[in-house]
C-alpha positions in Angstrom: 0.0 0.0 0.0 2.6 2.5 1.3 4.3 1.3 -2.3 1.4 2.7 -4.5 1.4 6.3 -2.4 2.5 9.2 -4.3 4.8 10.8 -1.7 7.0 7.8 -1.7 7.1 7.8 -5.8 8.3 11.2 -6.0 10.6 10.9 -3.4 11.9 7.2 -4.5 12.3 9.5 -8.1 14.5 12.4 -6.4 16.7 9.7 -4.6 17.0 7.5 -8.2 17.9 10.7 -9.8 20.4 11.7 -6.9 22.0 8.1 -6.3 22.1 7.7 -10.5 23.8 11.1 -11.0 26.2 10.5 -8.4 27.2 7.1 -9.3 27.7 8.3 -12.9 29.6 11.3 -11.8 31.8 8.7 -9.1 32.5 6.1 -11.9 33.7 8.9 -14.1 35.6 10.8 -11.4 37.2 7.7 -10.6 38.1 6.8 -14.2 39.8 9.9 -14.6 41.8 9.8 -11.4 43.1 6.0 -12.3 43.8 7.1 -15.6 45.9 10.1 -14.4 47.3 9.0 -11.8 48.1 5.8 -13.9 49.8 7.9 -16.5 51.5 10.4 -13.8 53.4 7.4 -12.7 54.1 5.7 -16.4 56.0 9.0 -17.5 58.0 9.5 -14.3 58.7 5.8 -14.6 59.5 6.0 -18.6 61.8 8.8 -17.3 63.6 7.8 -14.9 64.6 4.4 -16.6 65.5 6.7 -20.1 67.9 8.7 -17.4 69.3 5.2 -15.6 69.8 4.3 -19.3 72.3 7.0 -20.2 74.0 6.8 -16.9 75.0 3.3 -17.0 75.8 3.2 -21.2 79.5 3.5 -20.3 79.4 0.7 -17.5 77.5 -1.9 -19.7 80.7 -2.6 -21.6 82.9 -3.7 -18.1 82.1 -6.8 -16.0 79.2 -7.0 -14.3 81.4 -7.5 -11.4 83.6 -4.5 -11.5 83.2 -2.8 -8.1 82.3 0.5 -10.4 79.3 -0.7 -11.7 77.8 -2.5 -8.6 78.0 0.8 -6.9 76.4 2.6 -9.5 73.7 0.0 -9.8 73.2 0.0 -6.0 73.5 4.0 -5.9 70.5 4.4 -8.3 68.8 1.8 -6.6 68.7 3.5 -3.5 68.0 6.7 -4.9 64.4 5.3 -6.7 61.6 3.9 -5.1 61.1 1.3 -8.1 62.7 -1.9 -8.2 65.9 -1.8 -10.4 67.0 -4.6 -13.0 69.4 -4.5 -15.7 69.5 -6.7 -19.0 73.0 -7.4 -19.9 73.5 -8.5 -23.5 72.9 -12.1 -22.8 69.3 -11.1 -21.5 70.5 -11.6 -17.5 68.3 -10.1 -15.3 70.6 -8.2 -12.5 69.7 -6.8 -9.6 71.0 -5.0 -6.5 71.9 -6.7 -3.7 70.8 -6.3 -0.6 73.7 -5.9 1.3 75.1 -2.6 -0.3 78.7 -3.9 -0.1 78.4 -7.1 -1.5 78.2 -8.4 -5.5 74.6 -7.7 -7.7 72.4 -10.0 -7.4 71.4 -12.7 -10.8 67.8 -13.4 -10.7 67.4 -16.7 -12.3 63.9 -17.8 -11.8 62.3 -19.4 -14.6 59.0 -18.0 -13.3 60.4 -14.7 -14.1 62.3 -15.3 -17.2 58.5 -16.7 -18.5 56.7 -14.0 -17.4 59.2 -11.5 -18.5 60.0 -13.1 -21.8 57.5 -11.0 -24.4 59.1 -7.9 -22.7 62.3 -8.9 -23.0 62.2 -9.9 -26.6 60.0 -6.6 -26.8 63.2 -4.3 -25.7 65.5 -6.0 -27.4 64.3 -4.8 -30.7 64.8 -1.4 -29.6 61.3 -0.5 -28.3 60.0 1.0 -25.4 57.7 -1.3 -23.5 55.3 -0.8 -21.0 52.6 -3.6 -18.5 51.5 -4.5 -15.6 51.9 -7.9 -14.4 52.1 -10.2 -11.9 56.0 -10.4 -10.6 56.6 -13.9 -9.3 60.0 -12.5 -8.1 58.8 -10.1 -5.4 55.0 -11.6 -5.0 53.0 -8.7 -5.9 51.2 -7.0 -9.3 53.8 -4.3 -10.6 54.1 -1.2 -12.9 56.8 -2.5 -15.3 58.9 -0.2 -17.9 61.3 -1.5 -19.7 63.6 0.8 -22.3 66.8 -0.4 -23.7 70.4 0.4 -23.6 72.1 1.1 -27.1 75.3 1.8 -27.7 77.0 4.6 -30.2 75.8 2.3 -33.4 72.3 2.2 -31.7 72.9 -1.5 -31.2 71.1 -2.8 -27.8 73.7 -3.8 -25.5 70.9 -4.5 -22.7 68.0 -2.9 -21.2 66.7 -1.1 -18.2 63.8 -2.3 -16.4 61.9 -0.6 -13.5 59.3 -2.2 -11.3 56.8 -0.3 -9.3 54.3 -1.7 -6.7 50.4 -1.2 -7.7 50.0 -1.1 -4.0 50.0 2.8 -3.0 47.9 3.3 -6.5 45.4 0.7 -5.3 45.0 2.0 -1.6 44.4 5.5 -3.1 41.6 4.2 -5.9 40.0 2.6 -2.7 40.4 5.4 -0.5 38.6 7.8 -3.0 35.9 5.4 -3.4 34.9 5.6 0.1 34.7 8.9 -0.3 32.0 8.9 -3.5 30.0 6.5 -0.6 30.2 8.5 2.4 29.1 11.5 -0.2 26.5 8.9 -1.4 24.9 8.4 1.8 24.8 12.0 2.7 23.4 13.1 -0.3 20.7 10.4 0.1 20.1 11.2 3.3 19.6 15.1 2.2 17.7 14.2 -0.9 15.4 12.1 0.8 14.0 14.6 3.4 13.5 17.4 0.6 12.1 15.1 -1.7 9.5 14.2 1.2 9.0 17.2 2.3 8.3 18.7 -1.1 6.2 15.5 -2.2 4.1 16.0 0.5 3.0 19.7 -0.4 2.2 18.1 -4.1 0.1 15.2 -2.8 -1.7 16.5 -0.1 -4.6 18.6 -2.2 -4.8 15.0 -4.8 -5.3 13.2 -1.8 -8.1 16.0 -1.0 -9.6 15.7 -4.6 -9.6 11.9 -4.7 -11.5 11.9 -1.2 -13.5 14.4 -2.7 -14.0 11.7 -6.2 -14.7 9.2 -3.8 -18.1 10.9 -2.2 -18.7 12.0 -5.8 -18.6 7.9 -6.7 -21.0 7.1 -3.9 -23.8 9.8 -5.1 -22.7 12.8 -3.4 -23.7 14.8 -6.4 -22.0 18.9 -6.4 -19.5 18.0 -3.8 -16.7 20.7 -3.9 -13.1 20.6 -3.2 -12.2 23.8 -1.9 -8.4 24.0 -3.2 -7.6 27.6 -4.1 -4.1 27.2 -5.7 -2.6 29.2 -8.5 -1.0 26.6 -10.5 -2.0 23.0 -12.8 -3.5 21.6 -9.1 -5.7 24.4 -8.7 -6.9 24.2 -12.5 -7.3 20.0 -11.5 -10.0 21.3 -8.7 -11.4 24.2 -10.3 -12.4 21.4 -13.4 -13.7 18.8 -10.3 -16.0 21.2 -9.2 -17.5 22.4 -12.4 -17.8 18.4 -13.4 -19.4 17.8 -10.2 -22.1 20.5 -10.7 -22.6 19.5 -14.1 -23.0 15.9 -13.2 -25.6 16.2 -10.8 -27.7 17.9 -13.4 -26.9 15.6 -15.8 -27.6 12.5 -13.5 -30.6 14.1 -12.3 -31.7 14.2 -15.9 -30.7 10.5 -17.2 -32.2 9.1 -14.0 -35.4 10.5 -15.2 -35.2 9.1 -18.8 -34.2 5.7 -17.4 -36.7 5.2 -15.5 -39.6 5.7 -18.5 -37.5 3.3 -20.6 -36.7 1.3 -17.8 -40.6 0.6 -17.9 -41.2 0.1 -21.7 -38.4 -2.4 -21.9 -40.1 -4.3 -18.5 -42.9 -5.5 -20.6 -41.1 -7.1 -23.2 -41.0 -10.6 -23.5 -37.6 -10.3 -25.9 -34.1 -9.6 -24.7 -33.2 -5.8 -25.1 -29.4 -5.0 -24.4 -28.0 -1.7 -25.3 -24.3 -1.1 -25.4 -22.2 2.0 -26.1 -19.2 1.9 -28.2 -17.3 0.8 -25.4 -19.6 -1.9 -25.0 -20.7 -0.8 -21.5 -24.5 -1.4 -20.9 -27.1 1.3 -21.8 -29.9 -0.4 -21.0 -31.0 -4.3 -20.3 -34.3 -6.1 -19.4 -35.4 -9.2 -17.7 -36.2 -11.0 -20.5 -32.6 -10.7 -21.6 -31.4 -12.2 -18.2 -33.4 -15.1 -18.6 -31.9 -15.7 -22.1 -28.2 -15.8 -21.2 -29.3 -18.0 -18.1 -28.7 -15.1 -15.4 -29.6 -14.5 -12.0 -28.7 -10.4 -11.7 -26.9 -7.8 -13.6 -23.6 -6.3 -11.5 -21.3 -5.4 -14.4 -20.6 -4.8 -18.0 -18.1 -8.2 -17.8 -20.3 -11.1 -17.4 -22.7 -9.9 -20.4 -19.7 -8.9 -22.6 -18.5 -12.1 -21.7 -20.9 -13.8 -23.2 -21.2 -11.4 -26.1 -17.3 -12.3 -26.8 -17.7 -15.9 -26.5 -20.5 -15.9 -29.0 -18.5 -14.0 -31.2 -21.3 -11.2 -30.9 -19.2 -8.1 -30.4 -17.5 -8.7 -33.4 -21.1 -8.9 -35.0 -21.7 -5.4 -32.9 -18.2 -3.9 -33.8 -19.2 -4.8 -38.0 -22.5 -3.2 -37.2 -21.6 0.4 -35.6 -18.7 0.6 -38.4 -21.0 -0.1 -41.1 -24.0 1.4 -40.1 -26.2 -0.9 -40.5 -28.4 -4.2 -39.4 -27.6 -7.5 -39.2 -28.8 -10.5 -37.5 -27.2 -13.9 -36.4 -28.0 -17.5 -35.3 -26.1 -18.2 -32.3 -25.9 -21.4 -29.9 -25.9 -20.8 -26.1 -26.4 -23.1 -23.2 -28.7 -25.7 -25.4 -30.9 -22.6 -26.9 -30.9 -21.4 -29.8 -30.7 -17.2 -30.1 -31.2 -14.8 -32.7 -29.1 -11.5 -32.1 -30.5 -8.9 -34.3 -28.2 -5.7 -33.7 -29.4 -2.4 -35.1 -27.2 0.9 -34.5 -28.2 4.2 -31.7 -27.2 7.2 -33.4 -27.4 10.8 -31.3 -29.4 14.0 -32.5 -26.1 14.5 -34.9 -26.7 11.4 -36.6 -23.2 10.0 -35.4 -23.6 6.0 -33.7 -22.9 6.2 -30.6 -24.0 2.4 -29.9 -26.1 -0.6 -30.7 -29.5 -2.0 -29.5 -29.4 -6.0 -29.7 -32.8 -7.9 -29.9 -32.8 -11.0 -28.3 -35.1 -14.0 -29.3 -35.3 -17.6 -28.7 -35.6 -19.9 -31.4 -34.6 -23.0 -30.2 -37.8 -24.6 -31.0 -37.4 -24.3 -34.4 -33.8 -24.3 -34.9 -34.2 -27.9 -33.6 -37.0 -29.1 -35.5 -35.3 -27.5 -38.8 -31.6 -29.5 -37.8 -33.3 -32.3 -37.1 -34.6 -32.5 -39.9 -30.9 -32.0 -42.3 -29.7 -34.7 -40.0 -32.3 -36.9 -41.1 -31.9 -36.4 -44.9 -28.1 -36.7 -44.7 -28.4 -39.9 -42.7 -30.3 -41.4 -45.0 -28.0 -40.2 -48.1 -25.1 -41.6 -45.9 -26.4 -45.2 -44.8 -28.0 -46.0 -48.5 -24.1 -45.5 -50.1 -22.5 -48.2 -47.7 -24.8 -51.2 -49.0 -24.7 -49.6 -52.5 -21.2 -49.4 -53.1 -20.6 -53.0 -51.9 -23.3 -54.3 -55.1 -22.2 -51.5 -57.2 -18.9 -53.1 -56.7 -19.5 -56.8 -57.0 -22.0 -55.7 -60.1 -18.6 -54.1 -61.8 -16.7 -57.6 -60.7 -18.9 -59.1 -62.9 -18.9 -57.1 -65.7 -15.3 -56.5 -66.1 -15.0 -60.1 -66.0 -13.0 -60.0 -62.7 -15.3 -62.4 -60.8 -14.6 -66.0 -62.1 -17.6 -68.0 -63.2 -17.5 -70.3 -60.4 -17.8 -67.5 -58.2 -20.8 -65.6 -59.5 -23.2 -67.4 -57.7 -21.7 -66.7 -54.3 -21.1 -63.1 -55.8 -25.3 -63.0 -56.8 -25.9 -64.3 -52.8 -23.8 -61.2 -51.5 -25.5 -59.1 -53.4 -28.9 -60.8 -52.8 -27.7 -60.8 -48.7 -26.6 -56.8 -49.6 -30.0 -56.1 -51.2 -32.2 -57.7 -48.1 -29.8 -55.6 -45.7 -30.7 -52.4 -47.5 -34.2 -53.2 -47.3 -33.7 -53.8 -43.9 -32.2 -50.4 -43.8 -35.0 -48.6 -45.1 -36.8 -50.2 -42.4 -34.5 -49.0 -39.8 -33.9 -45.2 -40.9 -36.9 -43.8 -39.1 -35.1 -45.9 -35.3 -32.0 -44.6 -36.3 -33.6 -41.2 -36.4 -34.0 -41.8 -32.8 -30.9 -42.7 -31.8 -30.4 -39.6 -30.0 -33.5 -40.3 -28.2 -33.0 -43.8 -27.3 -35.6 -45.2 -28.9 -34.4 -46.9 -31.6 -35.3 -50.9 -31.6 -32.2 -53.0 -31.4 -32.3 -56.7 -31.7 -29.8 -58.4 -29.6 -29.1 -62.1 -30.3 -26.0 -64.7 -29.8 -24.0 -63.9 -32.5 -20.8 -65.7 -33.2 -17.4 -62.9 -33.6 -15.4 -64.7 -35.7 -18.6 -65.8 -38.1 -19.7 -62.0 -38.3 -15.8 -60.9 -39.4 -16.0 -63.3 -42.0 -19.3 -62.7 -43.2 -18.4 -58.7 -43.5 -14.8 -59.0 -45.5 -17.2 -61.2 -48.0 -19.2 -58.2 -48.5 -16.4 -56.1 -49.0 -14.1 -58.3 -50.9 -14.4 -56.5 -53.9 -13.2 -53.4 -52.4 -10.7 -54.8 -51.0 -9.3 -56.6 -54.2 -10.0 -53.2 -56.4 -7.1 -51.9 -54.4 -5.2 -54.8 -54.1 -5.1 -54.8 -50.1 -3.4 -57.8 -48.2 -5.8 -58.9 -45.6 -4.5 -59.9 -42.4 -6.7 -62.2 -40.1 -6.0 -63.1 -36.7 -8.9 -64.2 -35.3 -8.7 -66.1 -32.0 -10.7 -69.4 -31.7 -13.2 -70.1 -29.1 -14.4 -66.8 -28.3 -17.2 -66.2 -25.8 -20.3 -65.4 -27.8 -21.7 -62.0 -28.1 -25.3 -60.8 -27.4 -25.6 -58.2 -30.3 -27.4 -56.8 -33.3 -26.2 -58.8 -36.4 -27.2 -56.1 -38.8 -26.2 -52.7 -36.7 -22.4 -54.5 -35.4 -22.3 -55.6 -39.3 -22.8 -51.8 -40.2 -20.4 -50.6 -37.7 -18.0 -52.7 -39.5 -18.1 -52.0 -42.5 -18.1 -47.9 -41.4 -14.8 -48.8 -39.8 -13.3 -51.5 -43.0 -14.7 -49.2 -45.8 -12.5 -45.8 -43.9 -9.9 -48.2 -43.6 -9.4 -49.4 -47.0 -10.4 -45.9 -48.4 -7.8 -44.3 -46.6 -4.9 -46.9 -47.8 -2.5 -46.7 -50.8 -2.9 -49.5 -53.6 -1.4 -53.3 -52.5 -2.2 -51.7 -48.8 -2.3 -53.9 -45.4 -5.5 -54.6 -43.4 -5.5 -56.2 -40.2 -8.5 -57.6 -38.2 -8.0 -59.1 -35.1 -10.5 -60.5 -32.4 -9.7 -61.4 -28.6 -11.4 -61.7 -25.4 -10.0 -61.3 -21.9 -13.2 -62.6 -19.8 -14.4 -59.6 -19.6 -14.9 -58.1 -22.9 -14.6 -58.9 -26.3 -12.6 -56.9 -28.7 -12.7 -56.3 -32.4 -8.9 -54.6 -34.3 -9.0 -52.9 -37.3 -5.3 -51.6 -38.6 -4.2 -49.8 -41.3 -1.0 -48.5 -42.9 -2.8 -45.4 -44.4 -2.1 -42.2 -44.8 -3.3 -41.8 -40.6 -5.2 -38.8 -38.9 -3.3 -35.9 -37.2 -3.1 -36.2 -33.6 -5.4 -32.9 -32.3 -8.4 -33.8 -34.8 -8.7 -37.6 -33.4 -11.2 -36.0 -30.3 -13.3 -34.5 -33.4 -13.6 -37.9 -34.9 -17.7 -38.8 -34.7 -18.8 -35.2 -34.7 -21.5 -34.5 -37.3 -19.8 -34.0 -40.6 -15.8 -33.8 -39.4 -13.8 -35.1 -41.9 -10.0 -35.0 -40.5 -8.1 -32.9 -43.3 -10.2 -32.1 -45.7 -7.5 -31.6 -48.2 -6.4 -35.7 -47.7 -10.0 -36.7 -48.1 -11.7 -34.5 -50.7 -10.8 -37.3 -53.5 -12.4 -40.1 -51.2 -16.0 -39.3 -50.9 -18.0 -39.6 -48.0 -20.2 -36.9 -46.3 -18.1 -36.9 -42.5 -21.6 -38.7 -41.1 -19.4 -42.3 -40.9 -18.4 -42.0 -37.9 -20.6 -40.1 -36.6 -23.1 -42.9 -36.9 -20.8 -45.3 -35.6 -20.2 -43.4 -32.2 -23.6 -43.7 -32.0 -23.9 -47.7 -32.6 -21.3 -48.3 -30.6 -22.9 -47.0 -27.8 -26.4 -48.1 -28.9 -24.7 -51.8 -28.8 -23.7 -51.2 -25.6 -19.6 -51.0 -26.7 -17.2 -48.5 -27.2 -14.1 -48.0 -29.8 -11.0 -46.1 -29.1 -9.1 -44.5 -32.2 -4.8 -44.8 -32.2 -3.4 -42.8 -35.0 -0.4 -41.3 -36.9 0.1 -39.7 -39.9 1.7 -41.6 -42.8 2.0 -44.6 -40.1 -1.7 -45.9 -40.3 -4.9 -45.8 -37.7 -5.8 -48.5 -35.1 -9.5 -48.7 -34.3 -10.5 -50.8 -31.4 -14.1 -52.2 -30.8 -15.0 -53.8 -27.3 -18.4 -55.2 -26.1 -18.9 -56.5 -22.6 -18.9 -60.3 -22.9 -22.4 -60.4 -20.7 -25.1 -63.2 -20.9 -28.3 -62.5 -22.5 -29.8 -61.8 -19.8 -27.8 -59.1 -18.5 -27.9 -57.4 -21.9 -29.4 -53.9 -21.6 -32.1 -53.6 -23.7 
């Protein structure tokens, strides 16, 4: 809470900009007093080591023992607060001894001699050379400078180097950091109690105006602020008061309206919901409650909601843009609406919303789909036994059927033409499937028999495409209390997708089991296979997975959709595995139940 108050945003914003600004300035003020400091030291360094350089020219030619040149070399070593070595021709490193009096010392380390090595090949070319490393010799991170020693020819005869101890620069970078934080904290400190204090002066009169909203909110109609300052917050009040006054008249005036349209649209027995172009409600009635299922109206957000859902605001939005009327079917909690949506225009003939009329038509939105159901079922169930004798009818006349086999061919047709018959019979119960009144005859029917006596009916499809038929069909299975002519359709639903679906010289497999408990049906393919997120769609009302795949194999989408519904009819139910390019499995399982437990 204490976040979302003003006075702590404006003074968290004068403390961001003084902590920022003073960072920014520390970092740079530090940068430059490294940098100089750094470079102070790197001349004086470069300088002295050019002037040890000329002094000991003359020496470099005598031994390195020659009492003159190890008091020389110790004399300058005393006098500089660097670290002295000398590079004899043979890249030596020398050094003074401790012990004034005694020889120079030879620094031999091969930890030195490596990390030393660029620098020394570096000055021995005749350049200047400049780092700072890590000196294994004396244990510590060191200025180096390095500058050689040339004879008259200008050849190098050896070099000078000087090493200087980051120590006393380090403890002086840390030193004047502690002194950008102590300046930190006291300008913090300081920022922070003006900031408040001045925040303070800005929010108290908002905090006066929003109390002042608040009583305005609860129907406090030509409440006044009293805020008499010169500047943009005494403008703010000045333009609360006049909205107040003006919004009591205005209220007092809308209130009055409402209520004579409040009564017109009471008596309606349609939905009436007006909506600005923000969609915020103008006006709503009962009625329309009662439509969209409910109990109260406390917001704009449960109607638009359901507006959104429905894909009516997008109907509204076309509408208002276009000026003009449309009307729309919709489906909503098992009813059937009609949304007509008409525009509001003002005295200046601008829209400045929409009215929507509600009205049920379930009635006879049912009675018309129920209807389209009914003719495409029909369509659909006549072209399952037709193709199977349009099929064997072909055999025959292209000579494909061999003359031994014509009159088993004529009995399949004959058993095809008494099952259509049958079907004609039936259409008016399947009709009522959804009801549950369609009459199913249940008898002992053998599995095995029933698999054999459909892939005869739809051998000829299955040889027009060259399929191999796989059978494994396992003996002595419990038999089935079914309906021989609805579990034969189901069947050939699931055979004719399958083989429809395959490439030529595809494979079919049919497979039956029982594990006590139920008896199961298998029909797999190697098709082309159905993409995983349509395989939940499969048995809707006219889905066909990927239209594009299927629009060269026929069929109205109503297959399946009537095989769902024998399945469950039968008392069963079929699970669908599938993969594109890999094939779909279809299983079929009904409970293996006595006769007398069969629900009829």
């Amino acid at each position: 809470m204490f976040k979302k108050n003003i006075t702590f945003k404006l003074t968290l914003g004068f403390l961001t900009i003084v902590i920022v600004s003073t960072l920014l300035i520390g970092i740079i003020a530090l940068n430059v007093f490294k940098n100089n400091i750094y470079e102070i030291k790197r001349n004086n360094m470069k300088k002295h080591a050019l002037e040890i350089s000329n002094t000991i020219r003359p020496y470099m030619s005598q031994s390195t023992k020659e009492k003159s040149f190890v008091n020389i070399i110790n004399l300058i070593d005393s006098i500089d607060n660097a670290k002295l070595w000398i590079l004899d021709s043979n890249k030596n490193i020398i050094s003074a001894s401790n012990n004034k009096d005694t020889a120079l010392t030879y620094i031999n380390d091969a930890d030195v001699k490596k990390t030393y090595n660029s620098i020394t090949k570096k000055v021995f070319t005749g350049s200047e050379t400049y780092g700072e490393i890590y000196n294994p010799y004396y244990k510590e991170y060191m200025m180096t400078t390095a500058v050689p020693i040339k004879n008259s020819s200008s050849t190098v005869i050896g070099a000078v180097i000087l090493n200087s101890s980051l120590y006393d620069l380090s403890n002086s970078m840390n030193k004047f950091f502690i002194y950008i934080v102590l300046t930190l904290i006291g300008e913090i400190c300081l920022a922070g109690f003006m900031g408040y204090y001045f925040s303070k002066n800005i929010s108290k009169p908002l905090k006066k105006i929003n109390s002042s909203a608040l009583e305005l909110a609860r129907g406090h109609y030509g409440i006044k602020t009293n805020i008499y300052h010169k500047d943009e917050i005494g403008e703010l009040s000045n333009s609360f008061d006049l909205l107040s006054l003006k919004l009591q008249y205005t209220i007092g005036k809308l209130f009055e309206e409402k209520t004579k349209l409040s009564n017109v649209l009471t008596s309606m027995s349609e939905g009436i919901l007006s909506l600005d172009t923000n969609f915020h409600i103008i006006n709503i009635n009962h009625s329309t409650l009662e439509l969209l299922s409910l109990k109260n109206i406390e917001s704009d957000t449960k109607v638009n909601e359901i507006l959104l859902n429905l894909n009516i605001i997008e109907e509204f939005n076309f509408t208002i843009s276009n000026d003009t009327k449309k009307s729309t079917v919709k489906e909503y909690l098992n009813k059937v609406l009609n949304f007509s949506i008409s525009p509001i225009k003002n005295n200046l003939n601008q829209v400045i919303g929409g009215v929507i009329l509600i009205q049920d038509v379930s009635e006879k939105e049912k009675l018309e789909q129920m209807r389209k159901d009914f003719i495409s079922n029909v369509s659909h169930e006549f072209r399952t036994p037709l193709t199977v004798i349009k099929g064997n009818l072909e055999s025959i006349v292209d000579g494909i059927t061999q003359p031994e086999c014509i009159q088993d061919t004529c009995i399949t047709l004959l058993n095809e033409t008494n099952r259509l018959e049958r079907m004609v019979k039936d259409l008016l119960n399947l009709s009522k499937l959804e009801s549950g009144k369609l009459e199913i005859d249940f008898n002992e029917l053998d599995i095995n028999m029933l698999v054999n006596d459909t892939i005869r009916s739809i051998k000829p499809l299955i040889d027009a495409k060259s399929i191999d038929l796989q059978l494994s069909l396992q003996n002595n299975l419990p038999p089935l209390f079914s309906d021989y002519d609805k579990l034969k359709q189901l069947l050939i639903i699931f055979l004719d997708n399958g083989i429809k679906f395959s490439q030529n010289k595809g494979k079919l497999k049919i497979s039956s089991c029982s594990d006590n408990e139920n008896i199961c049906i298998t029909i797999e393919d190697n098709g082309i296979g159905i993409p995983e997120d349509e395989i939940q769609y499969l048995g809707e009302k006219f889905f066909k997975a990927d239209k594009s795949r299927t629009s060269n194999a026929g069929g109205t989408g109503l297959g399946l959709s009537i095989a769902k519904r024998l399945v469950k009819v039968l008392n069963g139910h079929f699970s669908i595995e599938s993969e594109l390019t890999k094939g779909t499995r279809i299983t079929i399982s009904f409970p293996a139940k006595s006769k007398n437990e069969v629900k009829l």
